[in-house]
C-alpha positions, 0 to 999 in steps of 0.5 A, spaced: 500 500 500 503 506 497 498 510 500 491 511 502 489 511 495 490 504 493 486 502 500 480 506 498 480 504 491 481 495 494 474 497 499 470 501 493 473 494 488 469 491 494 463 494 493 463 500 498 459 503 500 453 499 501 449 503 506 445 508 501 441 512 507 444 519 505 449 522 500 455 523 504 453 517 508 452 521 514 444 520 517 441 528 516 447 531 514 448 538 514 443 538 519 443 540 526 442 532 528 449 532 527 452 535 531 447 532 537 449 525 535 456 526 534 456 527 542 450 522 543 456 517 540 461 517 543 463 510 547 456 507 543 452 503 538 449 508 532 443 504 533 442 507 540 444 513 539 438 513 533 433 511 539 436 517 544 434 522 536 427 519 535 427 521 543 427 529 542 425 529 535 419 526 538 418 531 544 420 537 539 427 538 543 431 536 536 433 544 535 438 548 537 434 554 540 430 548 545 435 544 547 439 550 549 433 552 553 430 546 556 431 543 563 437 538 562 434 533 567 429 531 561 435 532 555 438 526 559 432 522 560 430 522 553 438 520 551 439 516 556 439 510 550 446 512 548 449 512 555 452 517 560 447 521 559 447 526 564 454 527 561 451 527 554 445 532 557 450 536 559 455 537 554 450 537 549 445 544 552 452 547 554 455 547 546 448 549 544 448 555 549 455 557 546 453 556 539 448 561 541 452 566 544 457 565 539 455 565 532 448 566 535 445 561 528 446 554 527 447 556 520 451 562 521 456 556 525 456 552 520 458 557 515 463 560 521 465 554 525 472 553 526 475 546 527 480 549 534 473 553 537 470 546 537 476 543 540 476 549 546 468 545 548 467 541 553 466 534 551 469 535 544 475 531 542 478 531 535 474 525 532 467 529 534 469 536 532 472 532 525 465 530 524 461 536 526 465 539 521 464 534 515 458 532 517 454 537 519 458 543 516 461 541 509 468 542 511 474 538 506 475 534 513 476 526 513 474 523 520 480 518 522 476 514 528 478 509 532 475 504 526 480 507 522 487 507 526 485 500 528 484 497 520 491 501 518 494 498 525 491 490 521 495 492 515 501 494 518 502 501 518 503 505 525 502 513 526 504 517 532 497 520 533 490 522 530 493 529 526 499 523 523 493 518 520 488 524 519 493 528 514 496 521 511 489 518 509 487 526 506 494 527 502 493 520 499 485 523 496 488 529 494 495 527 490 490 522 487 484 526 486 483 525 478 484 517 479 478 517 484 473 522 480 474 517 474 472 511 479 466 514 481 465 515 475 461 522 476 463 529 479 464 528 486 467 534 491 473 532 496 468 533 501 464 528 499 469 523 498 472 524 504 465 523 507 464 516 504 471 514 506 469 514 513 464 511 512 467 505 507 472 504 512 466 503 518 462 499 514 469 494 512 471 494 520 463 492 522 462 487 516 470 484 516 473 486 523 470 486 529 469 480 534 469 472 531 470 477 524 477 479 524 479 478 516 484 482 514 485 477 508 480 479 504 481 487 504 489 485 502 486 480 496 484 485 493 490 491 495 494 485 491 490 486 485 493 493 484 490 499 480 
C-alpha cells in the first residue's frame, strides 16, 4: 500500500459503500442532528444513539434554540439510550448555549465554525469536532476514528497520533484526486469523498473486523490486485 489511495480504491473494488441512507453517508447531514449525535456517540452503538434522536425529535427538543433552553434533567432522560447521559445532557445544552452566544445561528456556525473553537468545548475531542465539521458543516475534513487507526494498525502501518493518520489518509485523496473522480465515475467534491471514506472504512471494520470477524485477508486480496 503506497498510500491511502490504493486502500480506498481495494474497499470501493469491494463494493463500498453499501449503506445508501444519505449522500455523504452521514444520517441528516448538514443538519443540526449532527452535531447532537456526534456527542450522543461517543463510547456507543449508532443504533442507540438513533433511539436517544427519535427521543427529542419526538418531544420537539431536536433544535438548537430548545435544547439550549430546556431543563437538562429531561435532555438526559430522553438520551439516556446512548449512555452517560447526564454527561451527554450536559455537554450537549452547554455547546448549544455557546453556539448561541457565539455565532448566535446554527447556520451562521456552520458557515463560521472553526475546527480549534470546537476543540476549546467541553466534551469535544478531535474525532467529534472532525465530524461536526464534515458532517454537519461541509468542511474538506476526513474523520480518522478509532475504526480507522485500528484497520491501518491490521495492515501494518503505525502513526504517532490522530493529526499523523488524519493528514496521511487526506494527502493520499488529494495527490490522487483525478484517479478517484474517474472511479466514481461522476463529479464528486473532496468533501464528499472524504465523507464516504469514513464511512467505507466503518462499514469494512463492522462487516470484516470486529469480534469472531477479524479478516484482514480479504481487504489485502484485493490491495494485491493493484490499480
Amino acid at each position: 500500500m503506497q498510500s491511502s489511495y490504493d486502500l480506498l480504491y481495494a474497499l470501493k473494488q469491494m463494493g463500498y459503500l453499501q449503506t445508501i441512507r444519505d449522500p455523504l453517508w452521514w444520517p441528516n447531514s448538514g443538519t443540526f442532528e449532527v452535531l447532537v449525535g456526534a456527542i450522543l456517540t461517543q463510547q456507543t452503538k449508532w443504533e442507540r444513539v438513533e433511539e436517544s434522536l427519535l427521543n427529542l425529535r419526538k418531544n420537539e427538543l431536536l433544535s438548537l434554540d430548545a435544547l439550549s433552553s430546556t431543563n437538562v434533567e429531561q435532555i438526559a432522560i430522553l438520551i439516556k439510550p446512548s449512555g452517560f447521559y447526564n454527561t451527554k445532557a450536559q455537554r450537549i445544552q452547554l455547546l448549544c448555549q455557546n453556539i448561541l452566544n457565539v455565532f448566535g445561528s446554527f447556520e451562521a456556525f456552520q458557515d463560521k465554525v472553526t475546527r480549534t473553537w470546537l476543540l476549546d468545548q467541553k466534551g469535544i475531542g478531535m474525532e467529534s469536532a472532525d465530524s461536526i465539521l464534515c458532517y454537519g458543516c461541509g468542511h474538506e475534513i476526513m474523520v480518522v476514528d478509532n475504526y480507522t487507526q485500528r484497520l491501518l494498525r491490521a495492515l501494518d502501518y503505525t502513526f504517532e497520533d490522530y493529526m499523523q493518520i488524519q493528514e496521511w489518509m487526506q494527502g493520499g485523496v488529494e495527490a490522487n484526486f483525478d484517479k478517484i473522480t474517474q472511479m466514481y465515475d461522476t463529479q464528486i467534491t473532496l468533501h464528499t469523498i472524504y465523507a464516504h471514506f469514513h464511512g467505507i472504512i466503518v462499514e469494512f471494520y463492522k462487516e470484516h473486523m470486529r469480534g469472531k470477524n477479524f479478516d484482514i485477508q480479504i481487504l489485502k486480496k484485493y490491495m494485491e490486485k493493484g490499480v
